[in-house]
C-alpha positions as CSV (number, residue, x, y, z in Angstrom):
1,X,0.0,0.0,0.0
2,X,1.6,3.6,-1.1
3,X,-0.2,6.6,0.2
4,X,0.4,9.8,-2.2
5,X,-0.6,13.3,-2.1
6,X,-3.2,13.8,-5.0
7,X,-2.6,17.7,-6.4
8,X,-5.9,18.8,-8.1
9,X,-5.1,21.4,-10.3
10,X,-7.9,23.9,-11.8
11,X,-7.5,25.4,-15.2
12,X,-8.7,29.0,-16.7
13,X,-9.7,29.7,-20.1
14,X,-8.7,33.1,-21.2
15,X,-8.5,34.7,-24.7
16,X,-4.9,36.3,-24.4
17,X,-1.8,35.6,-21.9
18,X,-0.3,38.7,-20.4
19,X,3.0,39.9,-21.9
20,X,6.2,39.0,-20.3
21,X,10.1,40.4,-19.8
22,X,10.6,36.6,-21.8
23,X,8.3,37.2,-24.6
24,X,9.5,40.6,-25.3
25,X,12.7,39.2,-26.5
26,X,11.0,37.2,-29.2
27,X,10.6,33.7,-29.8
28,X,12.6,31.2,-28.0
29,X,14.2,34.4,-26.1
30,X,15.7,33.3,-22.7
31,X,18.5,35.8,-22.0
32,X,20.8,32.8,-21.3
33,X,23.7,32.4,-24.2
């Protein structure tokens, strides 16, 4: 017998995502390199 936490996670629908320091470099922009 294993006892586990069980996470329940809850999901949003929304028409846009918010802009990010990230995103504003362009795509696959991570600052590292």
């Amino acid at each position: 017998l294993v006892i586990v936490p069980v996470m329940q996670a809850s999901f949003r629908v929304v028409d846009e995502f918010p802009p990010t320091q990230r995103g504003a470099g362009g795509y696959g922009s991570t600052g590292k390199g």
